[in-house]
Every structure is written in C-alpha cells, then in structure tokens.
C-alpha positions as CSV (number, residue, x, y, z in Angstrom):
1,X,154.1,58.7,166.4
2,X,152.7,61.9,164.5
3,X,149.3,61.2,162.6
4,X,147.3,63.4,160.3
5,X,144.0,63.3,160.9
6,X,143.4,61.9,157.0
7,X,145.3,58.9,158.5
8,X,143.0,58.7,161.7
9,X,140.3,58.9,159.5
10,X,141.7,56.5,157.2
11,X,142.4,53.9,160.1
12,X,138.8,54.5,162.1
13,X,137.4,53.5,158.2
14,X,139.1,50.2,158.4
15,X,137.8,49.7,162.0
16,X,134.1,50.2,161.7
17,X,133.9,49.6,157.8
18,X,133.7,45.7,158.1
19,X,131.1,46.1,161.4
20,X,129.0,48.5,159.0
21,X,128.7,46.1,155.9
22,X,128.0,43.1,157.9
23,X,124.7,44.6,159.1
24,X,124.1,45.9,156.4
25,X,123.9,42.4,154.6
26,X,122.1,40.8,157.7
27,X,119.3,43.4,157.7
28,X,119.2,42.6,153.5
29,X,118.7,38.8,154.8
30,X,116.1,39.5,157.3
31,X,113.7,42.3,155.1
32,X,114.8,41.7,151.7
33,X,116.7,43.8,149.2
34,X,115.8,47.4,149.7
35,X,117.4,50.6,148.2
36,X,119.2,52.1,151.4
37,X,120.9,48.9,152.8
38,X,122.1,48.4,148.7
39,X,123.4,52.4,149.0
40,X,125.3,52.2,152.2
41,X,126.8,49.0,151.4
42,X,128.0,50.5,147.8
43,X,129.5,54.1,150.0
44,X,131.6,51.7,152.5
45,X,133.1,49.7,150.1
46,X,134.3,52.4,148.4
47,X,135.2,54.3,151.4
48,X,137.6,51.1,152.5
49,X,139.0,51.0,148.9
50,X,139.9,54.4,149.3
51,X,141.1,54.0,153.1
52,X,143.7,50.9,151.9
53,X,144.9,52.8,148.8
54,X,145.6,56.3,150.9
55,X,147.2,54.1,153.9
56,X,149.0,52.0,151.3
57,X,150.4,55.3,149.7
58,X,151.3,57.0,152.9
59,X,153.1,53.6,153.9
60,X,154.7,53.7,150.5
61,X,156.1,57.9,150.9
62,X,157.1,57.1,154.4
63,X,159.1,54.1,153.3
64,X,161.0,55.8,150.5
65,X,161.3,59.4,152.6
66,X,163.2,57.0,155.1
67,X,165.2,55.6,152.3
68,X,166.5,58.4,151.2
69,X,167.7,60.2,154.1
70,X,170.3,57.0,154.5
C-alpha cells in the first residue's frame, strides 16, 4: 500500500490528537484555565478537522479513480 507522507501525517494526527486534548483538559481541571492549555487545545482541533477532511478527500479520489478505470 503506497502512502504519501501528507497521509502519514494525516493518520499519526488522528492517533495522538485525542491523547493530546485529553491532557490538555485534565491539566485545565487541575491548575485552572490558563492561556497555553486553551491554545493547544484550539491548534489540535483544528489539526484533526483538517486530518478527517484530507483523509476523507483522499478516500473520496481513490474511490472514484477506482471507479472509473472499470
């Protein structure tokens, strides 16, 4: 299976996103709202929108590149 690295990038995103928010919202629990934890948790989530919408697109071109060589 051939991978770009966009899609590796992409695909690590989705893996450590999730791990990244949820301490991210703990350490806001324990100290209190502060401007860094509010930051990073505002970058990730728009880095996983972005991963899903590039992986969803990529799904989407493979799909219909497959399609029409039949």
């Amino acid at each position: 299976m051939k991978f770009n690295l966009g899609t590796a990038l992409d695909i690590f995103i989705l893996l450590i996103g999730p791990w990244i928010l949820y301490t991210r919202v703990v350490e806001i629990l324990e100290n209190g709202v502060s401007a860094y934890p509010i930051i990073s948790i505002i970058i990730v989530t728009l880095a996983l929108v972005f991963s899903v919408a590039n992986l969803y697109k990529a799904i989407a071109d493979r799909q219909r590149k497959n399609s029409n060589k039949r």
